[in-house]
KEKE-3310 file (N, C-alpha, C; in steps of 0.2 Angstrom, whole numbers, plus 5000, padded with zeros to 4 digits):
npx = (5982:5988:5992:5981:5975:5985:5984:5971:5973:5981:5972:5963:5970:5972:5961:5958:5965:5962:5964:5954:5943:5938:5942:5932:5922:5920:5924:5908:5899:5903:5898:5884:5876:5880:5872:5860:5857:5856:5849:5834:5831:5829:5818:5807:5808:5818:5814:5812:5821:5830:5825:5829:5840:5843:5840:5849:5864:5861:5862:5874:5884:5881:5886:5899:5900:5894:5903:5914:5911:5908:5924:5928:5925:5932:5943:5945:5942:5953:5971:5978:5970:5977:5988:5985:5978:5988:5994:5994:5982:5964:5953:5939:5942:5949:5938:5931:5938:5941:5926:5925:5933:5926:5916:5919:5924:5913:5906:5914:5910:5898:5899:5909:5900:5889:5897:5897:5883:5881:5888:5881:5867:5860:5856:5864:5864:5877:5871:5861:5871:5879:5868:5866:5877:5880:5867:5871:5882:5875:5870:5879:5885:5874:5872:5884:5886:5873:5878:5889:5883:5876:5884:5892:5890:5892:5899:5901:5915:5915:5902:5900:5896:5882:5876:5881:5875:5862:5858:5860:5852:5841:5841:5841:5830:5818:5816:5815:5825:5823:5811:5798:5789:5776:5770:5770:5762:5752:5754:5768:5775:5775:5787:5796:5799:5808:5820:5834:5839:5829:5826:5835:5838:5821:5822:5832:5827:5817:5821:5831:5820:5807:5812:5810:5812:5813:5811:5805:5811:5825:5826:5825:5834:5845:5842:5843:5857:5866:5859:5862:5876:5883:5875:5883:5895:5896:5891:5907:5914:5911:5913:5926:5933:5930:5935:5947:5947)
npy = (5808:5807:5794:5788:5791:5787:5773:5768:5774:5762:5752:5753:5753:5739:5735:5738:5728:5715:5706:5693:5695:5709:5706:5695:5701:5711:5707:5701:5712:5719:5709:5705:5718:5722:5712:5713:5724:5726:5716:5715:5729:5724:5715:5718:5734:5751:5757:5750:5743:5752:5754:5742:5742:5752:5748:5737:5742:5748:5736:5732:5733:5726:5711:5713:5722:5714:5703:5712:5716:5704:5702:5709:5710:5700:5700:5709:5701:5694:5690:5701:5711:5715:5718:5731:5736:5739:5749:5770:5774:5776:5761:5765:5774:5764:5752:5762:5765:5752:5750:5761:5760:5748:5753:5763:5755:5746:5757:5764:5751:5750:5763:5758:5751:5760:5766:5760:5756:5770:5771:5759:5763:5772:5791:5804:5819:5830:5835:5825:5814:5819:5816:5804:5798:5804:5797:5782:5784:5785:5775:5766:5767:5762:5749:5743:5746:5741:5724:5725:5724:5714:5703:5702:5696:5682:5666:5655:5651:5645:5644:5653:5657:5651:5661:5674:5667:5670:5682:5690:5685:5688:5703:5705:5699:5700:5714:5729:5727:5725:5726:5740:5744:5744:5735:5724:5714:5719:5715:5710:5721:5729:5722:5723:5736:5736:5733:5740:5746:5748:5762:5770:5763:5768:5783:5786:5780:5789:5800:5798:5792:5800:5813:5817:5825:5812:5816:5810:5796:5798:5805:5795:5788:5795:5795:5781:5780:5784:5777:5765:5765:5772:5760:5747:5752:5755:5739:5732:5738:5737:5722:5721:5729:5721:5707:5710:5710)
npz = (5494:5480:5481:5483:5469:5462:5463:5460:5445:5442:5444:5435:5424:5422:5420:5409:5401:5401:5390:5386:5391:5381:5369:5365:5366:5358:5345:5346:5346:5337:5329:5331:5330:5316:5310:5317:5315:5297:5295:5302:5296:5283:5287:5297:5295:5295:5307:5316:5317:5321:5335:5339:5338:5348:5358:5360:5362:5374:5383:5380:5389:5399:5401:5405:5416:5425:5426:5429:5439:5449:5449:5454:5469:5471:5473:5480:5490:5491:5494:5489:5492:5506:5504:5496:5507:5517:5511:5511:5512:5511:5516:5510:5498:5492:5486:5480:5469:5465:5461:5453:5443:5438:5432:5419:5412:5411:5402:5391:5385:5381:5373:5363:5356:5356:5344:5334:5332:5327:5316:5308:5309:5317:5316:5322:5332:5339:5352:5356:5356:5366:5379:5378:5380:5394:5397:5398:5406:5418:5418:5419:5433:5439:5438:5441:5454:5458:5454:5461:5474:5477:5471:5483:5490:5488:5490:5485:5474:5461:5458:5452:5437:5433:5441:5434:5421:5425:5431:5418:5408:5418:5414:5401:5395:5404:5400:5391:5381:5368:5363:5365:5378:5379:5373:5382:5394:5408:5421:5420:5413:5426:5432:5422:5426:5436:5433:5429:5416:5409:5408:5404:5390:5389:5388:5380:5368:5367:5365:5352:5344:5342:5347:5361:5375:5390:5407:5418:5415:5416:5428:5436:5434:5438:5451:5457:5451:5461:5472:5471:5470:5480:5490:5484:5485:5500:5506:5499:5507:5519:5520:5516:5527:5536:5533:5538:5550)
capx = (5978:5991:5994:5976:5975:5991:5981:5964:5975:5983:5964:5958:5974:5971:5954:5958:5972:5960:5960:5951:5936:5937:5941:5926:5915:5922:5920:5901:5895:5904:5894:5876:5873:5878:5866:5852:5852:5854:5844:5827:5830:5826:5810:5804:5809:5822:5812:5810:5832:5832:5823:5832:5848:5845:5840:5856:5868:5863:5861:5880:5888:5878:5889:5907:5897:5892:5910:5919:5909:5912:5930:5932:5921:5934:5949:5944:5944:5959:5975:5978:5970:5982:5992:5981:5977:5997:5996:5992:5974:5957:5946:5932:5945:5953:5933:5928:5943:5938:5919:5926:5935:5923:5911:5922:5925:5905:5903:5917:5909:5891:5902:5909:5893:5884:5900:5894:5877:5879:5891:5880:5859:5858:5857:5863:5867:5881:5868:5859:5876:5881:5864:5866:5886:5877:5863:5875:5887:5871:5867:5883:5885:5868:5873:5889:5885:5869:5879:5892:5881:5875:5892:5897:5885:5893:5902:5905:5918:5911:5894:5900:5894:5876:5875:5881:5871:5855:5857:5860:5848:5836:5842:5841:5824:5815:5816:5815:5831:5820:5803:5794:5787:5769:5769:5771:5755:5753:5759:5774:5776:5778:5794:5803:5802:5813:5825:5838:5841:5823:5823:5840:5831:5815:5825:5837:5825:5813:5827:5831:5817:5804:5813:5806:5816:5807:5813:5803:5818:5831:5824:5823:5841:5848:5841:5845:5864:5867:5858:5867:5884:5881:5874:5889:5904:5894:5894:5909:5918:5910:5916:5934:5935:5925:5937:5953:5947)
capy = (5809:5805:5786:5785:5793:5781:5766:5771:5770:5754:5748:5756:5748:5731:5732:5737:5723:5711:5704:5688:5698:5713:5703:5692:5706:5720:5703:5699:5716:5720:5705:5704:5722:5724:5708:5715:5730:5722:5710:5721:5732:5721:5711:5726:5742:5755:5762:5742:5741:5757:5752:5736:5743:5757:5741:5732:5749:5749:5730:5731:5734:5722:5704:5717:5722:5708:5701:5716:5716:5699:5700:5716:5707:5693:5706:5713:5695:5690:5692:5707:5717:5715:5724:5739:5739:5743:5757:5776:5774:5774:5756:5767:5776:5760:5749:5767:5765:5747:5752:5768:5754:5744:5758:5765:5748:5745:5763:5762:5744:5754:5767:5756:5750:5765:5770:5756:5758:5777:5771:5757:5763:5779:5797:5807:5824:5832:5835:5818:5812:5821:5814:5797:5795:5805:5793:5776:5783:5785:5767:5761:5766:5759:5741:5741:5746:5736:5720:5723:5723:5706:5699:5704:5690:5676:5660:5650:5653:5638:5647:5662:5655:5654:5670:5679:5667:5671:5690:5693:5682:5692:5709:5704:5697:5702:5720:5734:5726:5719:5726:5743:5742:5744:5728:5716:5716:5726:5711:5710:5727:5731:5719:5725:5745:5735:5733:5747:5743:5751:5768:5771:5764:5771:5790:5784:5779:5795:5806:5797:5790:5803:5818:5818:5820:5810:5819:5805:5791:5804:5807:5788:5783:5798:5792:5774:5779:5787:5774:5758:5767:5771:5754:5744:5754:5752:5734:5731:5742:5732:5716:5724:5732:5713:5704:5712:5709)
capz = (5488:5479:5480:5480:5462:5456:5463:5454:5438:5442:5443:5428:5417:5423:5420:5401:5400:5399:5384:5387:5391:5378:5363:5362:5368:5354:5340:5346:5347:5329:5322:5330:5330:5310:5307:5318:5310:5292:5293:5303:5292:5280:5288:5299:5293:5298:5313:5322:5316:5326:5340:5343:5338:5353:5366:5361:5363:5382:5386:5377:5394:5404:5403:5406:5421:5429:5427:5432:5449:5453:5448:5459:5474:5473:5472:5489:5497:5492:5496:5484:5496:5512:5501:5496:5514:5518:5510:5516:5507:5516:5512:5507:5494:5488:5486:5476:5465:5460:5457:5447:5435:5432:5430:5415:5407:5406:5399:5387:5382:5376:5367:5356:5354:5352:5339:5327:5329:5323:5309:5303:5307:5319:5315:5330:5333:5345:5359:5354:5359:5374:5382:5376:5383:5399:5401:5398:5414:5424:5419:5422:5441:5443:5434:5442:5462:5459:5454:5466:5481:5475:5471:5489:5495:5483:5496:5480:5466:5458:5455:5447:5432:5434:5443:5427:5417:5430:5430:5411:5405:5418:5413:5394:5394:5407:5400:5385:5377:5359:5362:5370:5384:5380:5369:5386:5400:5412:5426:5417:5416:5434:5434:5419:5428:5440:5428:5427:5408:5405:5410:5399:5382:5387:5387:5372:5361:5366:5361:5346:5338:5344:5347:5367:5384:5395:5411:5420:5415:5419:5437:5441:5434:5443:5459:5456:5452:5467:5478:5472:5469:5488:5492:5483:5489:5507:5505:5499:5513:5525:5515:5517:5535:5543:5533:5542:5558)
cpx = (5982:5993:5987:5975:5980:5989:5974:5967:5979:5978:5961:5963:5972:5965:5952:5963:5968:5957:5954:5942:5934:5936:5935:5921:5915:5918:5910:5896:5894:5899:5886:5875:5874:5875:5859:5851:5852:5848:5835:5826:5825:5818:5808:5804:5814:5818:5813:5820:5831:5832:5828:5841:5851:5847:5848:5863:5869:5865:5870:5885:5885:5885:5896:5903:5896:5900:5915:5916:5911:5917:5932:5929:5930:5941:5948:5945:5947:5966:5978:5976:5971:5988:5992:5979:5984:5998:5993:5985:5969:5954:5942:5936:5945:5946:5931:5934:5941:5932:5920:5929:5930:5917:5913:5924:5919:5904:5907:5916:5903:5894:5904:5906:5889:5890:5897:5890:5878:5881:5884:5873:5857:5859:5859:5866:5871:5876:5864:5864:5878:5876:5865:5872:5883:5872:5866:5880:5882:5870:5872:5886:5879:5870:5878:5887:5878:5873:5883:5891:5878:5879:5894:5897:5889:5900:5908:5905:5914:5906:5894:5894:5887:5876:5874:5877:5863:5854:5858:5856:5841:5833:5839:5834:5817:5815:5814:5818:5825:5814:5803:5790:5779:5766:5766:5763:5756:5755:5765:5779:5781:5787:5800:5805:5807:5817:5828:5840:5834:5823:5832:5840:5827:5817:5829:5832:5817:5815:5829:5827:5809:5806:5811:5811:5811:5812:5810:5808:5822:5830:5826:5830:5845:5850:5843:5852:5866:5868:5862:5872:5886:5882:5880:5894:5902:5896:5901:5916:5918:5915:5924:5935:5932:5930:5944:5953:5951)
cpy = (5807:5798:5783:5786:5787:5774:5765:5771:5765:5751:5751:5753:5741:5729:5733:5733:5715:5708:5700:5687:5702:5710:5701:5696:5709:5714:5701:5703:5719:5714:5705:5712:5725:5717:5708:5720:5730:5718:5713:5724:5729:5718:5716:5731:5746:5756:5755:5742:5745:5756:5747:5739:5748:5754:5738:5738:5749:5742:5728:5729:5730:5714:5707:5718:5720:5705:5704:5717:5713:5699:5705:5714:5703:5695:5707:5708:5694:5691:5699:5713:5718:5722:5731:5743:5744:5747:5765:5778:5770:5767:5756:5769:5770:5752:5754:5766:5757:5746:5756:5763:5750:5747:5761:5761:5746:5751:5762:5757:5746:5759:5764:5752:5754:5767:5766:5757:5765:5776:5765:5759:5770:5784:5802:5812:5825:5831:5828:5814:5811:5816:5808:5797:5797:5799:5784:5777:5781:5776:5765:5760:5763:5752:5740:5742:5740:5725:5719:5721:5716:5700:5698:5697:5682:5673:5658:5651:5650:5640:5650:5661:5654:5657:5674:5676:5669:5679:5692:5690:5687:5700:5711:5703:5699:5711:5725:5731:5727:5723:5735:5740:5742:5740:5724:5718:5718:5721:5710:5718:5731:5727:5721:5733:5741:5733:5740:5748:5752:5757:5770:5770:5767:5779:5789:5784:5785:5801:5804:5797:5795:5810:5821:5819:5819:5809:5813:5798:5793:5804:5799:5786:5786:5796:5785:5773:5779:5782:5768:5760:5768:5764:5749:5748:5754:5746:5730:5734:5739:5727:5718:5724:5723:5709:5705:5710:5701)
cpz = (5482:5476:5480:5473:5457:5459:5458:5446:5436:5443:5437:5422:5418:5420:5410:5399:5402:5394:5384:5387:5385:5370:5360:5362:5359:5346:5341:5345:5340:5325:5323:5330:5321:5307:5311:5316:5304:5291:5296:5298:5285:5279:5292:5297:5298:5305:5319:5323:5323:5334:5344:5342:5346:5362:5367:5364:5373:5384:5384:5387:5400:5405:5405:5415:5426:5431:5431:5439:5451:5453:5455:5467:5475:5475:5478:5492:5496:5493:5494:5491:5505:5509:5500:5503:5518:5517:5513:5512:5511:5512:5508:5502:5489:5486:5481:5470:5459:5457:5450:5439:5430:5430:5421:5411:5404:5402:5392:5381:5378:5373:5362:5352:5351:5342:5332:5327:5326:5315:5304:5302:5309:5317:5321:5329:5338:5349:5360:5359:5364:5377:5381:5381:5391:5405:5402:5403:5419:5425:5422:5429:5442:5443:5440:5450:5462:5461:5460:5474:5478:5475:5477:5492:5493:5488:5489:5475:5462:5454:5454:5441:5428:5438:5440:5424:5419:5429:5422:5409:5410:5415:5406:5392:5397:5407:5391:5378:5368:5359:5366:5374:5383:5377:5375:5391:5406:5418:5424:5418:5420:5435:5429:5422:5434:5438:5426:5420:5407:5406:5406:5394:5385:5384:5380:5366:5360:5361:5355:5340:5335:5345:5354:5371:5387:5403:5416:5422:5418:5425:5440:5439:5435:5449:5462:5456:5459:5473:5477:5472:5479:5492:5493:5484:5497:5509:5504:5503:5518:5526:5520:5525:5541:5541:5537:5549:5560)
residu = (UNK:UNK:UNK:UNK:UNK:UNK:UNK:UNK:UNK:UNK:UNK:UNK:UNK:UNK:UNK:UNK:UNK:UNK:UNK:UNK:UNK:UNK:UNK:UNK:UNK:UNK:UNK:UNK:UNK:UNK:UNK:UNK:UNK:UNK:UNK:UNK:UNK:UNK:UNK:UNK:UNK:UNK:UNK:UNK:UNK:UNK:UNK:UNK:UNK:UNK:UNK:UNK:UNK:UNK:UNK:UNK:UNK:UNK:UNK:UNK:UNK:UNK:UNK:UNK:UNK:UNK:UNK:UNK:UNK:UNK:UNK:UNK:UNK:UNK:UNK:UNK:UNK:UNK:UNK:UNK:UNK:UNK:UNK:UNK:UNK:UNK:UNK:UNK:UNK:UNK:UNK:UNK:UNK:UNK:UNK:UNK:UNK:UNK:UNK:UNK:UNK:UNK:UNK:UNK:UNK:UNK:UNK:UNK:UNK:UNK:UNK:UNK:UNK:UNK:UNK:UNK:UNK:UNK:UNK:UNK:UNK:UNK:UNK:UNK:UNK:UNK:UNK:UNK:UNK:UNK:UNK:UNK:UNK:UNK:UNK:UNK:UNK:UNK:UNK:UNK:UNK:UNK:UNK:UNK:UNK:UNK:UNK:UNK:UNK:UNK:UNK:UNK:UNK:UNK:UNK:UNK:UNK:UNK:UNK:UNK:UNK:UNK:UNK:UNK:UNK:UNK:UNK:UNK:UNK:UNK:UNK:UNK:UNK:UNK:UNK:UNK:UNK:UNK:UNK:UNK:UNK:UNK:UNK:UNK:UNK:UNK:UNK:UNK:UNK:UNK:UNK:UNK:UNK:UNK:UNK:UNK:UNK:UNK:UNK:UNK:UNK:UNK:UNK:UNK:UNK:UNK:UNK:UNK:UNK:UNK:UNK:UNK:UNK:UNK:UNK:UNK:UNK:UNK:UNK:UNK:UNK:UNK:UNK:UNK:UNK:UNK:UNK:UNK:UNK:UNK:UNK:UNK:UNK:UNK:UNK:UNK:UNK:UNK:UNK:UNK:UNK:UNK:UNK:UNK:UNK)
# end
């Protein structure tokens, strides 16, 4: 238990020692969310700011996610983990160790997103809070075990590239991010509720703008955690124990 614990923080540092990633994230998040909520504020009004400001908060942690799957996909095929294998740590352990990282790196990455949205537009109370950082983990094991059983599938490095920009341009757009959901048609609809994104605003911006819990959201991105966190450390234990052979 032991040497799995002190591998789990040698994947958890790693995963915050990349600058290369954090930087540009921390600057792009710092600039469009204090000129989307300036500037709405201005041509829409405070409540549209809010709105968008609530979509961007969760969608914050999406391109870190997609990333950190792949990367931890690419970790487990390569030599790296012959090593890990050597050690007195189960597969299933040392595959749950690299999710848990990049679980905490995407949550982390809408925290200090939610922290500027509060400082520059939102109103939040303690309990407000707690529920928000609550309903941003649940997201983020759904993000991350979803991506990762996706990622598993991926032959060619080469094509990382459209992958990420295929899955975040679908996440981003084909969903809540910028709009409520009762704006688009009802064919439409039906494809953004398949979008994990939406039931994380839909509950956020209840509880915020509305004053609602919508126990509805909350049921479906419980059960959504669960199943891909499941899923993608399935897959990728496969992944590990098929490549050994």
């Amino acid at each position: 238990m032991q040497a799995t614990l002190l591998l789990w923080q040698i994947f958890l540092k790693a995963a915050f020692t990349r600058w290369e990633l954090l930087l540009p994230f921390t600057v792009n998040q710092l600039l469009s969310l204090w000129v989307f909520s300036w500037g709405f504020q201005k041509i829409a009004g405070s409540e549209y700011a809010q709105t968008l400001a609530i979509g961007w908060i969760s969608f914050a942690m999406v391109t870190i996610a997609v990333i950190s799957s792949i990367t931890l996909t690419i970790d487990l095929s390569s030599q790296k983990i012959r090593y890990w294998l050597s050690l007195p740590i189960a597969p299933g352990a040392i595959v749950l160790g690299k999710l848990l990282s990049a679980i905490v790196l995407s949550v982390v990455a809408s925290l200090f997103t939610l922290g500027l949205g509060r400082v520059l537009l939102l109103k939040l109370d303690l309990p407000q809070t707690l529920w928000i950082l609550a309903i941003l983990l649940l997201q983020g094991v759904t993000l991350v075990g979803l991506l990762a059983s996706i990622s598993a599938f991926i032959r060619d490095i080469t094509k990382i590239g459209v992958i990420v920009s295929l899955v975040v341009g679908a996440l981003q757009y084909v969903s809540v991010v910028y709009f409520p959901i009762e704006i688009f048609p009802t064919y439409l609809q039906a494809l953004i509720y398949l979008n994990p994104l939406t039931y994380a605003i839909n509950f956020i911006r209840a509880l915020v703008l509305s004053d609602r819990f919508d126990l509805f959201s909350l049921s479906i991105l419980v059960v959504l955690s669960v199943a891909w966190l499941i899923a993608g450390w399935a897959v990728l234990q496969r992944k590990v124990i098929y490549r050994e052979r």
